[in-house]
C-alpha positions as a Markdown table, in Angstrom:
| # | Residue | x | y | z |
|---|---|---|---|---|
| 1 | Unk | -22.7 | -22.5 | -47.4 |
| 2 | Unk | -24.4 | -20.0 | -45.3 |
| 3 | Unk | -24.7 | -22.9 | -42.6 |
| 4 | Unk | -21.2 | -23.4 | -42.6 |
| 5 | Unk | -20.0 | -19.8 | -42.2 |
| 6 | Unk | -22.6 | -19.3 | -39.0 |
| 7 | Unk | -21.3 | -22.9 | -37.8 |
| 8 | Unk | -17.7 | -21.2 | -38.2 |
| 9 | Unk | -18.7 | -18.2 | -36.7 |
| 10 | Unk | -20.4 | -19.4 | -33.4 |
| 11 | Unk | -16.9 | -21.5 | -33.0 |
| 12 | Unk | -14.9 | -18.8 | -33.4 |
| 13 | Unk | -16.7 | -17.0 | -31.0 |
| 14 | Unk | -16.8 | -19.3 | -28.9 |
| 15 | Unk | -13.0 | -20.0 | -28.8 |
| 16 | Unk | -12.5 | -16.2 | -28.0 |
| 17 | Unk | -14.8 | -16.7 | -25.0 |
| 18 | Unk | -12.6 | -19.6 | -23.7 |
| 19 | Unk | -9.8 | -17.6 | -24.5 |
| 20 | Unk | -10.8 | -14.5 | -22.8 |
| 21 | Unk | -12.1 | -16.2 | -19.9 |
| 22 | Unk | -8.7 | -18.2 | -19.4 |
| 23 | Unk | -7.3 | -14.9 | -19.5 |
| 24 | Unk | -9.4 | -13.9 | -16.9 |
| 25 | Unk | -7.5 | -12.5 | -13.6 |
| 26 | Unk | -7.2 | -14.9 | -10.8 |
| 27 | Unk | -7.2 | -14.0 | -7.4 |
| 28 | Unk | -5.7 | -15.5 | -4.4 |
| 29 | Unk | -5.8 | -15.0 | -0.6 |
| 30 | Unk | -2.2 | -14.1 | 1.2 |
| 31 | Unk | -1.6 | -14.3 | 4.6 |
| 32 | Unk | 0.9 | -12.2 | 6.5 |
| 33 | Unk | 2.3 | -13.7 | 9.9 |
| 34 | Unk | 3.2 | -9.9 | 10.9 |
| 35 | Unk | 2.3 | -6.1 | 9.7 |
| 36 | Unk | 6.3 | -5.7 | 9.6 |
| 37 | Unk | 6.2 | -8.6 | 6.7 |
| 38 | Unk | 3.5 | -6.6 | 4.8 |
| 39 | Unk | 5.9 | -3.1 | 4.7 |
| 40 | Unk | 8.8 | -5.4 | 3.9 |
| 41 | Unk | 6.6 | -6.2 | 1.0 |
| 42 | Unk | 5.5 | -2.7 | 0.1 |
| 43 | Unk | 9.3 | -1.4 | 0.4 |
| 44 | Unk | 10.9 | -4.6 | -1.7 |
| 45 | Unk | 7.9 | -5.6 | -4.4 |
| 46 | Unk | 8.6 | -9.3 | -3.6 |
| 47 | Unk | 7.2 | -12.0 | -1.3 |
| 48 | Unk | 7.9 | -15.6 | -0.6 |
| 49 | Unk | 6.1 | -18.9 | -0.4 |
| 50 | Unk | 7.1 | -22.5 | 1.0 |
| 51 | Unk | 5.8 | -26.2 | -0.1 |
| 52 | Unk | 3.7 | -27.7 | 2.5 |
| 53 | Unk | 3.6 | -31.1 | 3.8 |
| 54 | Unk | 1.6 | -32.3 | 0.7 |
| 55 | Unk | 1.1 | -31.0 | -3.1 |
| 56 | Unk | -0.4 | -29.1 | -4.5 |
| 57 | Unk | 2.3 | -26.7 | -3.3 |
| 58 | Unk | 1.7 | -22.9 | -3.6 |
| 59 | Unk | 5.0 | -22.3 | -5.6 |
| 60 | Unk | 3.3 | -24.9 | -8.6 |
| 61 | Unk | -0.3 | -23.3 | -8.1 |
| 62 | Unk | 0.8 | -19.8 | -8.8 |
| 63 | Unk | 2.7 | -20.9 | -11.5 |
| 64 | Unk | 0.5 | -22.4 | -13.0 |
| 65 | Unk | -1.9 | -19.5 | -12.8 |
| 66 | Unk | 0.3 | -17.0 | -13.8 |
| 67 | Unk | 0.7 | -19.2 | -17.3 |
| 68 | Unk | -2.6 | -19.0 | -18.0 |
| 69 | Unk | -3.3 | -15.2 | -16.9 |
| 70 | Unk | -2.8 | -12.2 | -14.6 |
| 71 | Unk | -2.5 | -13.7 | -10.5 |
| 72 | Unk | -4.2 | -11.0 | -8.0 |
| 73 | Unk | -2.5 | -11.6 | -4.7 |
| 74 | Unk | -5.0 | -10.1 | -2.1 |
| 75 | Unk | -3.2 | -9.6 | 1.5 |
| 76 | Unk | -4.4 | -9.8 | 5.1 |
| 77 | Unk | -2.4 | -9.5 | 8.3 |
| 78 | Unk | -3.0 | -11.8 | 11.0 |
| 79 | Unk | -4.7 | -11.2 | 14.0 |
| 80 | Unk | -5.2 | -7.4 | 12.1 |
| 81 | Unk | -9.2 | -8.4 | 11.0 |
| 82 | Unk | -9.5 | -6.7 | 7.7 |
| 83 | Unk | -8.0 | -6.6 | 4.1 |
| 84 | Unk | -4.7 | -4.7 | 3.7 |
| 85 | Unk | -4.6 | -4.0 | -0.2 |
| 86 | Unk | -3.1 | -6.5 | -3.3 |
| 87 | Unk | -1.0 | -6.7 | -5.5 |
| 88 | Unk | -0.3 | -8.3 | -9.0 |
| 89 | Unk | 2.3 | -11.4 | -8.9 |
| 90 | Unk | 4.8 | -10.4 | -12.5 |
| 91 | Unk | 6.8 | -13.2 | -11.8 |
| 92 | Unk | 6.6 | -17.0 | -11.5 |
| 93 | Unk | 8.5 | -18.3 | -7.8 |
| 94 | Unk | 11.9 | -18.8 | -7.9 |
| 95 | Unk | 14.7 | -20.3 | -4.9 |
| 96 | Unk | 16.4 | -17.0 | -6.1 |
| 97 | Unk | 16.2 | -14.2 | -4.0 |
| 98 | Unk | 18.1 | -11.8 | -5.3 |
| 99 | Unk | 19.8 | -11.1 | -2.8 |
| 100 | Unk | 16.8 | -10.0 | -0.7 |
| 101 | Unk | 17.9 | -9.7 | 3.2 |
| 102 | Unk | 14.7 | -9.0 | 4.8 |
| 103 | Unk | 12.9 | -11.2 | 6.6 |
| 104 | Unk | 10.0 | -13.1 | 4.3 |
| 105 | Unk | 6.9 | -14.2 | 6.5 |
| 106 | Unk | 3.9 | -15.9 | 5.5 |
| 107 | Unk | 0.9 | -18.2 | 7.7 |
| 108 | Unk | 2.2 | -21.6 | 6.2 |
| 109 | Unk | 4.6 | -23.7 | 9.3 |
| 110 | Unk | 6.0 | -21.3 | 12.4 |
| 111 | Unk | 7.7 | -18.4 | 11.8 |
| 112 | Unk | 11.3 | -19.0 | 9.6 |
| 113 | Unk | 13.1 | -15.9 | 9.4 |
| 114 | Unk | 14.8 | -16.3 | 5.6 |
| 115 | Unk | 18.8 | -17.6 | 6.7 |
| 116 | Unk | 21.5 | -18.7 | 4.3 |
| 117 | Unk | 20.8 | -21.9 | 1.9 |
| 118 | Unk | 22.8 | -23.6 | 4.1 |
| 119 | Unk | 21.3 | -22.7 | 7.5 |
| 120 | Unk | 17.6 | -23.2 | 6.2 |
| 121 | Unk | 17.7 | -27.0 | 6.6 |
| 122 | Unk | 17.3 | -25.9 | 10.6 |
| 123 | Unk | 14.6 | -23.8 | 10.1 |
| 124 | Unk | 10.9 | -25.5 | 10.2 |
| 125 | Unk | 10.3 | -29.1 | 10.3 |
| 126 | Unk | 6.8 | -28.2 | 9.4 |
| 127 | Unk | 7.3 | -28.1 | 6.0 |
| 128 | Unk | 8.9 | -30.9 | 3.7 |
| 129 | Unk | 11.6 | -28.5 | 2.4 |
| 130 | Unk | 12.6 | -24.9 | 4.1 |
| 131 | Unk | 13.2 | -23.3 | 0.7 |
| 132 | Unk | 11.7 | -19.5 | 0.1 |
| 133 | Unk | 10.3 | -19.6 | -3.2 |
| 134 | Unk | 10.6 | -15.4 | -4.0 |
| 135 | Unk | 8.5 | -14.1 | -6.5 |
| 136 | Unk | 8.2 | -10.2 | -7.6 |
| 137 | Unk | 5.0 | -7.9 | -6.9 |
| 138 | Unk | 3.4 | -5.1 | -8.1 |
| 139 | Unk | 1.0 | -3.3 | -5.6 |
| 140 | Unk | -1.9 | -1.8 | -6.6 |
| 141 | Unk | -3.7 | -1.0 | -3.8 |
| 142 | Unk | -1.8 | -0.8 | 0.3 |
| 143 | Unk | -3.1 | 1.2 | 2.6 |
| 144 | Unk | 0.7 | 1.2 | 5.0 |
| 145 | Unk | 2.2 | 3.5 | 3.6 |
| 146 | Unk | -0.5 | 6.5 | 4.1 |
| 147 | Unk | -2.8 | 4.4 | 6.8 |
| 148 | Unk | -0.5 | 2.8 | 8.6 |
| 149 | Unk | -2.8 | -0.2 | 10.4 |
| 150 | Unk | -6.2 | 1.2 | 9.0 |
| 151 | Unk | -7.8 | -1.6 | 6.1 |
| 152 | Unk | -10.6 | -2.7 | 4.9 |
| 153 | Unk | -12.6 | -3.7 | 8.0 |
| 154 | Unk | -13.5 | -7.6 | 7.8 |
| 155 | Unk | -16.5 | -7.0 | 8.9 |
| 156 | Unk | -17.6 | -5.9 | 5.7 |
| 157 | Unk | -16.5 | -9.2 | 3.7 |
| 158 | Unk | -18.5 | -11.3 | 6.7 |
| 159 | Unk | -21.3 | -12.3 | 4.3 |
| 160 | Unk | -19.3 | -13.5 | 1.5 |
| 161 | Unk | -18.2 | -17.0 | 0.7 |
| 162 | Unk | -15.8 | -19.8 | -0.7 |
| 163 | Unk | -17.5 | -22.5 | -1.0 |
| 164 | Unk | -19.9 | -22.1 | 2.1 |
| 165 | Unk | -17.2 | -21.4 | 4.1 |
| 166 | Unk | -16.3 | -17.4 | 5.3 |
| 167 | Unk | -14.0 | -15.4 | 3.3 |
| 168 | Unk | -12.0 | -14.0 | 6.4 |
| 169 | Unk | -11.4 | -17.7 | 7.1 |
| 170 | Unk | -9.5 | -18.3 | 3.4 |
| 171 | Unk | -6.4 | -20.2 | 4.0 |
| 172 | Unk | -3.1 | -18.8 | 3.3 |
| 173 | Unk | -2.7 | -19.2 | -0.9 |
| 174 | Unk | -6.2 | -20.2 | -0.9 |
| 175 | Unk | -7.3 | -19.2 | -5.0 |
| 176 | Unk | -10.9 | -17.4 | -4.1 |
| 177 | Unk | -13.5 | -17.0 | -7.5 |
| 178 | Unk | -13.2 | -14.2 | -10.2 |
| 179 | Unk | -16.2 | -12.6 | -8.7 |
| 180 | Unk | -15.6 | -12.9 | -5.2 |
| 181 | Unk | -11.9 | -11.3 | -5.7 |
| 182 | Unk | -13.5 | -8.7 | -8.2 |
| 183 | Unk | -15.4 | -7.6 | -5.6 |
| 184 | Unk | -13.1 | -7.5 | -2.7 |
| 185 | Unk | -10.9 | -5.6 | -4.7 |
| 186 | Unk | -13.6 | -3.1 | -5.6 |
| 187 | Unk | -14.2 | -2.6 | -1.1 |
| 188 | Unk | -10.6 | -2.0 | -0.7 |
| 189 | Unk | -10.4 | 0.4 | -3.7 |
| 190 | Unk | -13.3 | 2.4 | -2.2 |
| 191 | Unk | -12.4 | 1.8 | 1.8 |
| 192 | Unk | -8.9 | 3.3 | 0.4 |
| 193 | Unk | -11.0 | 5.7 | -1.8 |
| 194 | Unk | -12.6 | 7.2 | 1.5 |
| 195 | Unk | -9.7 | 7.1 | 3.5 |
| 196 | Unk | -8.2 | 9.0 | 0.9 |
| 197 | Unk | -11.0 | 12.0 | 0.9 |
| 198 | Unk | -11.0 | 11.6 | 4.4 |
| 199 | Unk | -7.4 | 12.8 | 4.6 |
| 200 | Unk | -8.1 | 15.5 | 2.2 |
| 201 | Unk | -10.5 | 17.0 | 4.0 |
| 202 | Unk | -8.7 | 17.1 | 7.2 |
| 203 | Unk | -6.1 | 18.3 | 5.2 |
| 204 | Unk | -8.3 | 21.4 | 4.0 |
| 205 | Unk | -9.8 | 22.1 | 7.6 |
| 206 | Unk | -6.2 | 22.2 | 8.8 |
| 207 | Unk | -5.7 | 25.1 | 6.0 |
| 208 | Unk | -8.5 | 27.0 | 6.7 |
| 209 | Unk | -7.5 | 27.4 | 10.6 |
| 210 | Unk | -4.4 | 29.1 | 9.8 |
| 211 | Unk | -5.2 | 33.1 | 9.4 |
| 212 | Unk | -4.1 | 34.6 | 5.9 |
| 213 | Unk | -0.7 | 36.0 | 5.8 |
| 214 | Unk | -0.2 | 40.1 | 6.7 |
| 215 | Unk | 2.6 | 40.4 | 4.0 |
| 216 | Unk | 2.4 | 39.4 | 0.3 |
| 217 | Unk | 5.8 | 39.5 | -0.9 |
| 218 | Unk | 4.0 | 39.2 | -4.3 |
| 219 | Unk | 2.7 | 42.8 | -4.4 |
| 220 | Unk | 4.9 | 45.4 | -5.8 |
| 221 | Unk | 4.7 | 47.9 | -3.2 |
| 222 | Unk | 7.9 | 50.4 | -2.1 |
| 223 | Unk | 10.2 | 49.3 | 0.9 |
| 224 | Unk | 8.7 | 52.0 | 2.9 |
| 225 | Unk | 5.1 | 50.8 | 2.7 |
| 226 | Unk | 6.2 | 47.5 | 3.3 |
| 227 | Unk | 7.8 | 48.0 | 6.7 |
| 228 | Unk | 5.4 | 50.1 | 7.9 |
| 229 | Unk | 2.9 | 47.4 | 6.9 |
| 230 | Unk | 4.9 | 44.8 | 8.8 |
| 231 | Unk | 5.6 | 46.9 | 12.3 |
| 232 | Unk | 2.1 | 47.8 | 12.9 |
| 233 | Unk | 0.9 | 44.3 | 12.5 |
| 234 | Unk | 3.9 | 43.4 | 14.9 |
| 235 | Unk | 2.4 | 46.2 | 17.1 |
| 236 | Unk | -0.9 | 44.8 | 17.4 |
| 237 | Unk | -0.2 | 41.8 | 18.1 |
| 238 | Unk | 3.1 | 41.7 | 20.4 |
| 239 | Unk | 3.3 | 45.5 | 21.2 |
| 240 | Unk | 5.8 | 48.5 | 20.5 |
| 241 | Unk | 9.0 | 47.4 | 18.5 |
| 242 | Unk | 12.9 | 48.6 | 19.1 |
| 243 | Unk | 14.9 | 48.5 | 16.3 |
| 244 | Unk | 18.6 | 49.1 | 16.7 |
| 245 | Unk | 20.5 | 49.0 | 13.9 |
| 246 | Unk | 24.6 | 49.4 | 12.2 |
| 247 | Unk | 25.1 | 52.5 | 10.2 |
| 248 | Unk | 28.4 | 52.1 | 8.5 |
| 249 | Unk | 31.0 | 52.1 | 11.0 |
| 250 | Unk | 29.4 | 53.0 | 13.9 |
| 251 | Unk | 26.3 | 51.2 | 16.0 |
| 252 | Unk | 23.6 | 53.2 | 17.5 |
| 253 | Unk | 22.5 | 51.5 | 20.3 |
| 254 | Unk | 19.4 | 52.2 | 22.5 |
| 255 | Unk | 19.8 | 52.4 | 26.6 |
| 256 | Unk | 16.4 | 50.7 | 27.1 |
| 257 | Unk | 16.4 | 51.8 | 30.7 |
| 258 | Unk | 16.2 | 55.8 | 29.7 |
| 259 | Unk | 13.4 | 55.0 | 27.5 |
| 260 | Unk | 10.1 | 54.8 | 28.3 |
| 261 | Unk | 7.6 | 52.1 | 26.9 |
């Protein structure tokens, strides 16, 4: 009896540990063909994909990962030599855009600028078919929109590898392992992370340059005091004030050239 419930147990356990590691979030590499696709990106939450010549096309693979857990889409920008932030994929890819007008770039074939369903039979003969296969994203991580350009450095990714071959040269929708996209996450979390302090910093030195205000309008102090507080400080620093002011009806005007400074 007791044998039975341990046999039980260890099965159970181990079925949670299939489960869990099914679950587990996948990670694959995306390849922009410009930095303006990447802020396209950022500003719309979706992106596009494209069969290729021969299966297995990206559209099935990510669908087929997203069934079967949570799809980490990790971006770079080509020619740009670093790792620009990623995102998590919430939908499977669909020939619907929804009615998205931007362009949709990524490395597979020459550039296709997204045209109507009708036109895109002209656009690549690269690829078998010139569909966009849009999906929606949720970024966690970009550096764009407070960076601009600035990423995570490739040269810190140099020594890792997919299957003995150098990360910075994944393909476009290559799937990299759990660890290896853990871990690139984790650099652009704390290259974002730095950036971030960085900024603040900057940010505080700025602050501390500019000289504390004369005048608190906060303090409770009578129109008199105030005034004088504020023409003296004028007075030192710009030199002797003329006020000319309305009374009622009639203006009192100074003849600067009678008076004597």
């Amino acid at each position: 009896m007791i044998s039975e419930c341990r046999e039980r147990e260890s099965y159970t356990i181990s079925a949670m540990q299939q489960q869990t590691k099914t679950m587990e979030s996948q990670y694959f590499i995306v390849k922009c063909a410009d930095f303006t696709s990447l802020k396209t990106c950022i500003k719309t939450e979706k992106w596009a994909c494209r069969d290729r010549k021969n299966p297995p096309h990206p559209r099935e693979v990510l669908t087929s990962a997203l069934a079967n857990g949570r799809v980490i889409l990790i971006f770079s920008v080509n020619n740009c030599h670093g790792w620009h932030g990623y995102a998590e994929m919430l939908t499977p890819p669909s020939s619907t855009d929804d009615g998205i007008e931007e362009a949709s770039i990524d490395m597979d074939g020459d550039f296709c600028e997204k045209k109507p369903v009708e036109d895109q039979s002209e656009q690549c003969e690269s690829n078998v078919d010139n569909y966009w296969y849009y999906f929606k994203v949720k970024w966690l991580v970009n550096f764009a929109i407070e960076f601009g350009e600035q990423c995570l450095s490739s040269k810190l990714t140099e020594d890792m590898l997919v299957d003995n071959v150098p990360l910075n040269k994944s393909r476009n929708w290559q799937r990299v392992p759990f660890e290896i996209g853990q871990k690139l996450c984790s650099l652009i979390d704390t290259s974002h992370a730095q950036l971030k302090d960085r900024q603040e910093q900057k940010r505080k030195q700025e602050l501390e340059r500019i000289p504390p205000p004369f005048y608190n309008a906060e303090e409770n102090i009578c129109i008199e005091e105030t005034w004088k507080t504020i023409v003296n400080k004028v007075e030192k620093d710009l030199g002797k004030i003329i006020l000319a002011c309305p009374f009622g009806s009639q203006r009192y005007n100074f003849l600067l050239n009678k008076l004597s400074f």
